[in-house]
N, C-alpha and C positions, 0 to 999 in steps of 0.2 A: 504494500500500500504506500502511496505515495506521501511525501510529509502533507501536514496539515495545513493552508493556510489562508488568508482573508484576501479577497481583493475590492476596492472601492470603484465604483461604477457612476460619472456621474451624466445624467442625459440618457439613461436606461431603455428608455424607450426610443431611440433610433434604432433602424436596422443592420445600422450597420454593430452597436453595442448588444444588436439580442444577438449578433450572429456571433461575436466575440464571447460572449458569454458562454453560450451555449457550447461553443468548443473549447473554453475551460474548463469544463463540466465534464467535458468526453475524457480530456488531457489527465485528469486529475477529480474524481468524485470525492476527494477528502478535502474538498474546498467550503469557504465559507463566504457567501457573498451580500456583501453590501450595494444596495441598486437606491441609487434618487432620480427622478424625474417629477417633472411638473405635473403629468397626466397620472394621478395615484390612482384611480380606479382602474387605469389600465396595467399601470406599474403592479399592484394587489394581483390582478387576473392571470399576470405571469408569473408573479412570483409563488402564486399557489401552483401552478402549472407546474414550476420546478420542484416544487416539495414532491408532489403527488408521485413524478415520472422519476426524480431523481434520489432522491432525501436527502438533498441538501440545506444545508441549512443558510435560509435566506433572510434576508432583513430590509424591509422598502420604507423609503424616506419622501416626505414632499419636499419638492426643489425648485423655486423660483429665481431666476437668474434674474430678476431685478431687485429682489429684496432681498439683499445680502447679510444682512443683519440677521433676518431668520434661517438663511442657510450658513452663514456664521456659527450657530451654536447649533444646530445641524452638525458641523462637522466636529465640531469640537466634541461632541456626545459620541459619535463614533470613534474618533482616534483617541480620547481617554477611554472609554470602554472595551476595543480592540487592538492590543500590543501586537496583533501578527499578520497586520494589513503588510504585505512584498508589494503589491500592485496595486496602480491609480490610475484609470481612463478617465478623461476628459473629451465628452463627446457630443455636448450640444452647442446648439447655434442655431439661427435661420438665414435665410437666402437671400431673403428680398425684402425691399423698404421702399412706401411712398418716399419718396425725393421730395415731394412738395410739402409734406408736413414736417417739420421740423422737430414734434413731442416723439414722431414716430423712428425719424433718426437716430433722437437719444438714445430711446427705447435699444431700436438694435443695436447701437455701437455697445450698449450697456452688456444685451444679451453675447453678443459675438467678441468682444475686445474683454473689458476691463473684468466683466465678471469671470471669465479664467484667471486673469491672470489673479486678483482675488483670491479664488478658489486653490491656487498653487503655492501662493504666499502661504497659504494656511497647513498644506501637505506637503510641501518640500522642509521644515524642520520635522515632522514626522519622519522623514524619509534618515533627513541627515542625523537624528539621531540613533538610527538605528544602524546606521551607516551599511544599507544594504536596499534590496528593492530598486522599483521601474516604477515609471511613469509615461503615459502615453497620452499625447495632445493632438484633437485630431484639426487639422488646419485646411489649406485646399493650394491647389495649384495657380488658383485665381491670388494668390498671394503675392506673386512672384513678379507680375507685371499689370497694371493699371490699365484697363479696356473700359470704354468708353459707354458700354452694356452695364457695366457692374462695378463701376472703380470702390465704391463705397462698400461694397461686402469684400472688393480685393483688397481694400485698405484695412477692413476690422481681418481679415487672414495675414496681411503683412506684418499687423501688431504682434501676432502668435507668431512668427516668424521670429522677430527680435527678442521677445521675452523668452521661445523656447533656448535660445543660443545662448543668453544669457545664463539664464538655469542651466543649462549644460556644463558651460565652466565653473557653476559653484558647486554643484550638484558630485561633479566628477572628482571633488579632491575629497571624497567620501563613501567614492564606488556604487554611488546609486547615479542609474542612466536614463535619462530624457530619450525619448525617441517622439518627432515631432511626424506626424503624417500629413501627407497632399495628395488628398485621391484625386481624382479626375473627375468624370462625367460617372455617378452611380445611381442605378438604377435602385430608387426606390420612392415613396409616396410626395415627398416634397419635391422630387422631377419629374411627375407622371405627364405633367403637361407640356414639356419637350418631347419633340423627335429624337426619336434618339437613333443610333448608328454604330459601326465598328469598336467605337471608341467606348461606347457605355459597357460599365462592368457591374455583377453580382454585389451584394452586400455582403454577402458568405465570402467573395473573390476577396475583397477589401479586406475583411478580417481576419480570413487566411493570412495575409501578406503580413499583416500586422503583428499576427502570434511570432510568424518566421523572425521577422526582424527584430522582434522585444528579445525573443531568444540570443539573438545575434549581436546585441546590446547594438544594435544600428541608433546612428542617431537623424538620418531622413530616410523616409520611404516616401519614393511618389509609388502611387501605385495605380493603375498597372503600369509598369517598368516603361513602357515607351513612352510617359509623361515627363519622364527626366530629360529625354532628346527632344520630345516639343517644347519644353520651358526652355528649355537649352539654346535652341537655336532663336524662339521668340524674343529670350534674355538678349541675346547676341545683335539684335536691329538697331543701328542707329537709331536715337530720337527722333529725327527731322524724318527720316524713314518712315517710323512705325505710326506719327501723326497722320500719313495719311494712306493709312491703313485701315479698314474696314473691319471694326472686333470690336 
C-alpha cells in the first residue's frame, strides 16, 4: 500500500481538476482529499461519488474567489488540521469579461490574478515548512503574448506567469517545486461555444500531462507539447509585425 497522504484541491469543480483527481485516486487509494469550489452542491455530489466508489476519505469546502477573507480561514482550518497535505492545485478562473463594465473587470482580475496569488501566499509557508511537496498552478498559453481577442484574461495569465517564477526560486531552496501549467485550447463546458479543431484536447489529456510532469518536478508544461513551438514562434514576431496581425 502506498504511503498515506493529503492533497489540496482548489477550483474542484473544473474538468480539468475532477480528471486530476480522479487519477490520484487510481495512482494511490490511500489518499486523503481536500476539494473547495464555489458550486458546493455540486462539489457534495462528487465528493459522495468518491466515498461510495472509492473510500476515500474526502473533505468539501465552499470557495469564493472574491471573498478572500472567508477562504482565508478556509485555508487556515485545513493546513492546521492537516500536517500531510504533499500536494496543492490551483485550478480556477474564468475566461471572459464584459470590457464595458468596469465592476465586472474587477471582479475577474480579482477571480483570475490576485486571488491565486493570495491563495499561495497562504500555502507556500505550508509547503516551506515542511520542506517537501508540489504545487501546481494552472495558467494558459494566452499568457505568453497579448491578442487583441482576449488581452485582459492574457494579462490576468501573464500575472501567474510572474508570480509562478517567483515562487519557484523561493520555493526551490526548500525542495518543494512549483510546476506552472498552459494548456491550450481544452475541450470542456466553459468552451463548448467555440469551434473547435486539431488543436483542442481532452480534460483527462490535460491532467495526464500534468501528473507526468508534477512527477518530473517540471516547472512549465504547455500542454499539449506542440503549444511550446506555437508560443515559440508567436513569442518570436517582431512588435511592429504582430500589430498587424489578425489574433
Amino acid at each position: 500500500m502506498q504511503e498515506k497522504h493529503s492533497v489540496l484541491i482548489v477550483g474542484a469543480n473544473s474538468h480539468i481538476a475532477k480528471a486530476c483527481y480522479y487519477k490520484l485516486i487510481q495512482e494511490n487509494p490511500n489518499i486523503t482529499l481536500h476539494l473547495m469550489a464555489k458550486n458546493t452542491e455540486a462539489l457534495n455530489s462528487v465528493s459522495a461519488d468518491i466515498k461510495t466508489k472509492y473510500g476515500v476519505q474526502v473533505f468539501s469546502y465552499e470557495f469564493d474567489a472574491e471573498n478572500f477573507e472567508k477562504t482565508h480561514d478556509t485555508l487556515k482550518e485545513i493546513l492546521s488540521k492537516d500536517l500531510n497535505i504533499q500536494e496543492a492545485y490551483v485550478f480556477h478562473g474564468v475566461l471572459s469579461v464584459d470590457q464595458s463594465d468596469y465592476k465586472k473587470i474587477e471582479k475577474f482580475i480579482a477571480i483570475n490574478s490576485s486571488s491565486a496569488a493570495l491563495i499561495l501566499e497562504q500555502v507556500a509557508p505550508y509547503f516551506e515548512n515542511q520542506k517537501k511537496g508540489s504545487i501546481c498552478l494552472v495558467g494558459s498559453v494566452a499568457g505568453d503574448r497579448g491578442k487583441a481577442s482576449n488581452y485582459l484574461y492574457g494579462a490576468s495569465k501573464a500575472y501567474l506567469e510572474t508570480l509562478a517564477e517567483g515562487l519557484q526560486v523561493r520555493l526551490a531552496r526548500c525542495g518543494v517545486n512549483l510546476l506552472l501549467v498552459k494548456p491550450g485550447f481544452v475541450i470542456t463546458p466553459m468552451t463548448e461555444e467555440f469551434k473547435k479543431g486539431f488543436l483542442w484536447v481532452s480534460a483527462d489529456k490535460v491532467a495526464g500531462d500534468i501528473l507526468k510532469s508534477k512527477r518530473k518536478r517540471k516547472l512549465v508544461l504547455y500542454t499539449p507539447w506542440i503549444w511550446f513551438w506555437i508560443m515559440f514562434i508567436i513569442k518570436s514576431i517582431p512588435r511592429k509585425i504582430y500589430l498587424k496581425l489578425k489574433l
